[in-house]
Every structure is written in structure tokens, then in C-alpha cells.
C-alpha positions in Angstrom: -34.9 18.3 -53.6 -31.7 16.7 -52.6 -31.5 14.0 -50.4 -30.3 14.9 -47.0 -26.9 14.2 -46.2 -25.9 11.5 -43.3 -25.0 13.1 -40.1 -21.2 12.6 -39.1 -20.0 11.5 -36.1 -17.8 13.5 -34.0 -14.1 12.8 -33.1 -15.1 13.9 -29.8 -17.9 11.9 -30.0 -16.7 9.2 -30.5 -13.2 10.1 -28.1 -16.0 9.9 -25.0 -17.8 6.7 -26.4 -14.1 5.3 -25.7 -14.1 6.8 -22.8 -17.1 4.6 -21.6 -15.6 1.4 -22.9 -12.1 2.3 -20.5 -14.7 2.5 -17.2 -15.6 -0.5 -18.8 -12.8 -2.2 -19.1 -11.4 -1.4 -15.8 -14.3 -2.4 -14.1 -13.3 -5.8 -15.0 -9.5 -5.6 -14.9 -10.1 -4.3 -10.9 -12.9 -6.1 -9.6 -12.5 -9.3 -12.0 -9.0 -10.1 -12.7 -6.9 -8.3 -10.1 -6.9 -5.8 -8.2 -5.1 -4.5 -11.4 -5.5 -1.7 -13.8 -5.1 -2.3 -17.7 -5.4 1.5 -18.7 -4.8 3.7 -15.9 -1.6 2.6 -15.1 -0.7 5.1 -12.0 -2.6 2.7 -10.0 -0.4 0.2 -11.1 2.6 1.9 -10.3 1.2 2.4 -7.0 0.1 -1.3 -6.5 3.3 -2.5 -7.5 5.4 -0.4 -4.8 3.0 -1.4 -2.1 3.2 -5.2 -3.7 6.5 -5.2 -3.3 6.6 -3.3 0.0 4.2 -6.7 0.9 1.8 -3.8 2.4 -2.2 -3.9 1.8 -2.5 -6.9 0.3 -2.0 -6.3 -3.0 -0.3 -8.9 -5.1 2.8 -6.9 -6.9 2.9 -9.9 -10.2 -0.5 -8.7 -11.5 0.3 -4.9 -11.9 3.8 -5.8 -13.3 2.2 -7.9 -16.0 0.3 -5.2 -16.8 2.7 -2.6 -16.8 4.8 -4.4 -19.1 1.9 -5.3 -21.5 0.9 -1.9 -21.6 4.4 -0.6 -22.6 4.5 -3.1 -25.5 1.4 -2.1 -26.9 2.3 1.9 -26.3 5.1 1.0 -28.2 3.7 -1.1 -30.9 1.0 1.5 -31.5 3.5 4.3 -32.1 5.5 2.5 -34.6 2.5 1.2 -36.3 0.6 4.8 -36.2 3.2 6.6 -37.2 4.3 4.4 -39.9 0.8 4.7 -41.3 0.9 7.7 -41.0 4.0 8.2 -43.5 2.0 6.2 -45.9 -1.0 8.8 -45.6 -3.3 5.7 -43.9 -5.8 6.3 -41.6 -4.0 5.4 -38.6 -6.2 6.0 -35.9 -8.4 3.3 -37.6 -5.8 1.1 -37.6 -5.0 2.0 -33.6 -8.6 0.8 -33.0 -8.8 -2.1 -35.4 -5.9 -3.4 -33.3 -7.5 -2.4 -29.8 -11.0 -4.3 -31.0 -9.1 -7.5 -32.1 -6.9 -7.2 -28.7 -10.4 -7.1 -26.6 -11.5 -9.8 -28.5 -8.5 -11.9 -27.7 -9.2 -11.1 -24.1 -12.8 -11.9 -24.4 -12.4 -15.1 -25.9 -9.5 -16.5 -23.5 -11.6 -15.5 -20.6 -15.0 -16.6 -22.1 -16.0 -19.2 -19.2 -13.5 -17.3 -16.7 -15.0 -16.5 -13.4 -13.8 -13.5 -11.9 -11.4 -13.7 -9.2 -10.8 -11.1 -7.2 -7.0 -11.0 -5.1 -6.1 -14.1 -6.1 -5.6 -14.1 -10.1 -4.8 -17.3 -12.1 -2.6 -17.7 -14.7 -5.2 -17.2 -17.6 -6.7 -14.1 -15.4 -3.1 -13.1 -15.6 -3.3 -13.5 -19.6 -6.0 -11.7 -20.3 -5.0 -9.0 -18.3 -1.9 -8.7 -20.8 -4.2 -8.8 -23.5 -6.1 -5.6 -22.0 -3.4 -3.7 -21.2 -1.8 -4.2 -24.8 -4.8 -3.0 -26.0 -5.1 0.6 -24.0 -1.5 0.4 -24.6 -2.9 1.2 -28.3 -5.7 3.2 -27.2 -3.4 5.9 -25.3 -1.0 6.3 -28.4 -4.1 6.6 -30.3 -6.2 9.3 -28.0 -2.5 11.3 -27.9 -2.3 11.4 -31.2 -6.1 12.6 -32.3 -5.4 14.6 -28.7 -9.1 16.2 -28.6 -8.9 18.6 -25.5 -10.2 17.2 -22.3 -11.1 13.7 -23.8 -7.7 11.6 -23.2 -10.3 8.0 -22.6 -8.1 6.9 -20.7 -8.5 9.0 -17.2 -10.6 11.9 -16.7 -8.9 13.6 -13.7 -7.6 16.0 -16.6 -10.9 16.5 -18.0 -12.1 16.9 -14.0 -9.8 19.7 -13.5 -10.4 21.3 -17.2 -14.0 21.0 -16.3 -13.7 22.6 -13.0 -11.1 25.6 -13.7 -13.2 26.2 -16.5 -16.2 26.8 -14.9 -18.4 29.4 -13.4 -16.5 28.6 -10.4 -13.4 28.3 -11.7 -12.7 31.0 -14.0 -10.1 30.3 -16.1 -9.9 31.1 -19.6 -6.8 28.5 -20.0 -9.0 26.3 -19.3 -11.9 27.1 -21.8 -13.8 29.1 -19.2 -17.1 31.1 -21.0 -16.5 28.0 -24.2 -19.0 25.0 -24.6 -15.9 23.2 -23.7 -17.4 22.1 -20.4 -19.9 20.1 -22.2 -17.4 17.6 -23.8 -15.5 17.4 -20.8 -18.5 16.8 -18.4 -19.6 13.9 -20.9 -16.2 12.5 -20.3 -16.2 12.1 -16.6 -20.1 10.9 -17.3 -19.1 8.2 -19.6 -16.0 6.8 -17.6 -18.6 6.7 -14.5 -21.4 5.0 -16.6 -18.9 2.5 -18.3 -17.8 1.4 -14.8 -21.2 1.2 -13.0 -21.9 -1.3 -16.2 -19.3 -3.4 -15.9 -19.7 -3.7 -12.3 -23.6 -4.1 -12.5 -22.9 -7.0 -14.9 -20.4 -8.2 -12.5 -23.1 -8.1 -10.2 -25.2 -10.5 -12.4 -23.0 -13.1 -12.8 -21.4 -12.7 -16.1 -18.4 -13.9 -16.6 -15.2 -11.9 -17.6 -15.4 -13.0 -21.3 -18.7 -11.9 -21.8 -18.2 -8.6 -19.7 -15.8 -7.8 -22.4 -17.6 -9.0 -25.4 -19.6 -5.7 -25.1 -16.3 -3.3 -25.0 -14.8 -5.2 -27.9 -18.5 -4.6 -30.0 -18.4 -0.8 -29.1 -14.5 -0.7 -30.5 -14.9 -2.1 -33.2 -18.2 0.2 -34.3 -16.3 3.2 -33.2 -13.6 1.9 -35.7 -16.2 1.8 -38.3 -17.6 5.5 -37.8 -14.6 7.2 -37.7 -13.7 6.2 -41.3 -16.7 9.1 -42.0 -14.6 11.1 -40.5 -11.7 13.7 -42.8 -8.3 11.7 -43.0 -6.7 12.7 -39.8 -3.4 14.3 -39.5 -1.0 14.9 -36.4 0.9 18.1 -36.6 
């Protein structure tokens, strides 16, 4: 009798474990080190404009930080993807290898930080940058594996996938009579439980270090399992 073989993980498995770790994530980079977003950046866009418009009380220098870290790590995970890529490496591993050692960065600089809500120091300010470099990484990597209705980042795509794909909703575009719904549900599920966590934790006292020493664990085991994954490539 042959031994069984070990189960494989999912890409879209493990596309909605990283899902969790962005609800994560943000629940620190909004109620810890801003208000500011480190991976959805429309809200930064937005907070910026009303920053500057000196309108709600939202300090503009904290979502411009961001906005600019982000871009650097979008564009230092493209040229680092694709170029890996070209050498037939497993690039997406690399994408998370990168995103891990980025959280870990921000981990460590804010390891005794106390979160500070609305009025962000200078090291609040830093490891923001070091958070938003890193789901600068994560979006070119999620684009680039591109597993329907899973982006990690945001889920009002896999919201409206989920809905127009339902009973209710009808549409076949949309995956309507598939399974699909399933994925996409878990999505939304895993951005809502990766928030409620961080801001549970929040809750308890933790600091913002060791709020993201848990995001930074589940990246870097997420890096691991997708190498017993096929060698991905991006048509």
C-alpha cells in the first residue's frame, strides 16, 4: 500500500489566508498608526484631499507617506517579479518573502510603540512606510497569480462578484450557478475576521509591534506552502 500523498494547499487558499492578514494589517495602520491605510489606498486618496482641504480632521502627511511607500513597493515588486520571472523563479515566493521581511521591519521598529490614534509620531509614520511598501508587494503579487474574486487586498470586488453571482443576482459573468461564491464569500469572511483580530488585540493592550508580529508569522508560512504549489506562470 502506498503511503498517502500530502494534501496541497490551494492558491486560493492561501490568496484568502492573505486576505485575513490585510484586515489585519489595516486594523493597525487605521486605528493604531493613523487614520491611514497601508493597503487599500482609495482611502488614502480620499484622506489626503480632505487633509489638504483641512476638512474632518484628518491629517493629509500620514496618507501621503503611505501613498508614496506604496508606489515604491508596487514598483519594486514588478521589476523584481517579473524579472524572476524571466529567470523561470518562483516569483510569487519571492513577492511574499519580501512582504514577510517588510512586516517584520515594521514589527520590530514599532515593537514597544503604543498606538496613537490622530496624532502619529515620526516612528508611527515609519512603520507605516514599512506597511505600505509591503502591500505595495502584495498587490503586484495578488495581480499577478490574479485568482478570481480573491485580490487580498479589498473585497468590494469579491462583494459584488459574490452578490451578482448569486441566487439573487443572476449573473453568469459573474460565476452565477459555479461554486465560485464560496471562495469569494471566504474572502469578505477573512478580511472581516483579520480586522475584528487586530482590533480585539488592540483592545487588549498590545502594542503595534506585537499586533504585527502575527501578520508577519502568517506571511511568511504562506510563503512556505506555496512552494508545494506547480511553478506559477503569468500569461
Amino acid at each position: 500500500m502506498k503511503d498517502a500523498q500530502p494534501t496541497r494547499p490551494s492558491l486560493a487558499t492561501l490568496m484568502i489566508v492573505l486576505t485575513g492578514v490585510t484586515g489585519l494589517v489595516e486594523a493597525v495602520s487605521l486605528l493604531a498608526l493613523g487614520p491611514v491605510f497601508t493597503a487599500m489606498q482609495t482611502g488614502n486618496v480620499l484622506f489626503l484631499a480632505f487633509g489638504i482641504a483641512r476638512e474632518g480632521n484628518l491629517p493629509a502627511l500620514p496618507s501621503a507617506v503611505s501613498l508614496v511607500a506604496f508606489a515604491v513597493g508596487a514598483v519594486g515588486g514588478a521589476r523584481m517579479e517579473s524579472a524572476a520571472e524571466a529567470r523561470g523563479w518562483r516569483w510569487m515566493g519571492i513577492g511574499l518573502y519580501t512582504e514577510a521581511a517588510l512586516v517584520v521591519a515594521a514589527a520590530a521598529t514599532g515593537w514597544d510603540l503604543v498606538p496613537r490614534y490622530g496624532s502619529p509620531t515620526a516612528r508611527h509614520m515609519v512603520v507605516t512606510a514599512l506597511l505600505a511598501t509591503a502591500m505595495g508587494f502584495r498587490n503586484v503579487t495578488s495581480m499577478r497569480v490574479d485568482v478570481p474574486g480573491v485580490p487580498t487586498t479589498l473585497v468590494t470586488r469579491s462583494m459584488t462578484a459574490l452578490m451578482g453571482g448569486s441566487v439573487l443576482g443572476r449573473d453568469t459573468a459573474f460565476g452565477y450557478g459555479t461554486a465560485g461564491w464560496v471562495r469569494r464569500g471566504l474572502a469578505v469572511l477573512a478580511m472581516f475576521t483579520g480586522g475584528l483580530a487586530g482590533a480585539l488585540l488592540l483592545r487588549a493592550g498590545w502594542t503595534v509591534g506585537e499586533l504585527l508580529l502575527p501578520a508577519a508569522v502568517v506571511v511568511s508560512l504562506v510563503s512556505l506552502a506555496h512552494r508545494r504549489l506547480p511553478l506559477l506562470h503569468t500569461a
